[in-house]
Each structure stands twice: as C-alpha cells, then as structure tokens.
C-alpha positions in Angstrom: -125.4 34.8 -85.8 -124.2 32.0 -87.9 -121.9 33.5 -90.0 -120.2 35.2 -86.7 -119.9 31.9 -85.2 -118.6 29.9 -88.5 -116.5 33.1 -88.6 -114.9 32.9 -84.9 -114.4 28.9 -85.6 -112.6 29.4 -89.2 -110.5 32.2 -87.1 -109.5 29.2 -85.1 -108.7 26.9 -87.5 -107.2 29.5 -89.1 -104.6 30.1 -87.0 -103.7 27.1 -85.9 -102.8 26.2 -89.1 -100.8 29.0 -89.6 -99.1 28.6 -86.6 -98.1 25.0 -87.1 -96.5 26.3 -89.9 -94.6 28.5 -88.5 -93.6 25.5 -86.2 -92.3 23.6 -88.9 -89.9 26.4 -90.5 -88.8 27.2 -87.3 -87.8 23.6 -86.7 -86.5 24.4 -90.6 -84.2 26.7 -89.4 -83.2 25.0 -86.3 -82.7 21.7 -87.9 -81.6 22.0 -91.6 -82.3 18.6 -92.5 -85.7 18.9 -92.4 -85.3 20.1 -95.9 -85.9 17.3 -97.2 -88.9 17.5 -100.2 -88.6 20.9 -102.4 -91.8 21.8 -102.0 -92.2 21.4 -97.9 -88.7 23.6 -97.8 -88.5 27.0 -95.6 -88.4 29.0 -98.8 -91.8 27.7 -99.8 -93.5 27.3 -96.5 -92.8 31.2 -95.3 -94.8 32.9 -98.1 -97.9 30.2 -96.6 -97.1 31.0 -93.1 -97.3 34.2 -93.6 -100.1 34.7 -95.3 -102.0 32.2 -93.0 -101.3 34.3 -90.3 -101.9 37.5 -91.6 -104.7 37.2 -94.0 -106.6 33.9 -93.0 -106.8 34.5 -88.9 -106.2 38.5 -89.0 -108.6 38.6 -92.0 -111.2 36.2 -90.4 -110.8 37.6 -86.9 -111.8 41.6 -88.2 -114.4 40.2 -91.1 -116.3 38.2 -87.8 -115.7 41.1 -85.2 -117.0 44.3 -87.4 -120.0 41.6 -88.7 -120.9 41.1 -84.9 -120.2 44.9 -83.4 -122.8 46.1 -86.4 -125.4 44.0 -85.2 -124.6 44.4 -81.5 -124.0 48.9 -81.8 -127.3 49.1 -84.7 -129.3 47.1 -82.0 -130.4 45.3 -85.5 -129.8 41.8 -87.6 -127.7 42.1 -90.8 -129.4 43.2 -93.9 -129.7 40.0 -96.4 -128.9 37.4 -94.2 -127.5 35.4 -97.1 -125.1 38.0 -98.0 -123.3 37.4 -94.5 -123.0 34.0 -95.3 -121.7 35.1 -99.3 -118.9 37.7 -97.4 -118.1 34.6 -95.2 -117.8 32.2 -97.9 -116.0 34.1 -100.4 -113.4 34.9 -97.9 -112.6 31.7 -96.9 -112.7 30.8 -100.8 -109.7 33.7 -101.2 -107.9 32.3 -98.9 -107.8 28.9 -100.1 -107.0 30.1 -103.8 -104.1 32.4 -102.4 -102.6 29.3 -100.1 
C-alpha cells in the first residue's frame, strides 16, 4: 500500500506542477513580456509542460492505478514488496532526468 499511496501523492504533485506551467506560457502568450530570461521563455517551457503533464501525472496516475487494481482484482499483495517501491522510484527518477 505504500507505493500506491506515494504514487497517488507524486500524481498530485505531479500535476500541479505541470499545470503551473502551463499557467506561465499561457501568461507567455498572453503577455509577451514575460519573455524575459532565455531559458524561462515559451519555447523552452512547452517541451516541460508537456511532458509534465503527459508523462509525470498520466504516467504516475496509470503506474499507481494498475499497481492498486492488481492487488484489489488478485485479492493478493504485490509480489516483492520492494520492487513496487523500485517501479515507483525509478519512475519518478525518469521523470526528473527527462525534465
């Protein structure tokens, strides 16, 4: 059950970090002079945005569901609790490194 419920809270921070910057280009695009520092620009930031959204709170959202519906359908607890916690952590690892 831990790694579901470090999974459902990284989902969460996930996205909300996503979505703030998704905020901030938005604001890009509505107010050019945000621009200001080359590498906050809108060019820079979608490519993060994106893959925030997509692969950090999408990714985290499906790793944490299909880990809880096995237990919950089998009627049974992971096999190798610690490699829950290895699928958990290594995710959140590629996510970082691709940011």
């Amino acid at each position: 059950d831990g790694p579901i419920r470090y999974g459902a809270i990284a989902t969460v921070f996930w996205g909300v970090v996503g979505m703030l910057v998704g905020v901030v280009i938005a604001l890009q695009l509505a107010y050019p002079d945000l621009n200001i520092q080359p590498w906050f620009n809108f060019g820079r930031l979608r490519p993060l945005h994106t893959s925030g959204v997509v692969f950090a709170f999408g990714g985290n959202a499906l790793l944490c569901t299909s880990l809880y519906v096995v237990q919950r359908t089998c009627r049974a607890r992971l096999f190798g609790r610690d490699l829950a916690w290895f699928v958990f952590w290594g995710y959140q690892l590629f996510i970082v490194m691709a940011a």
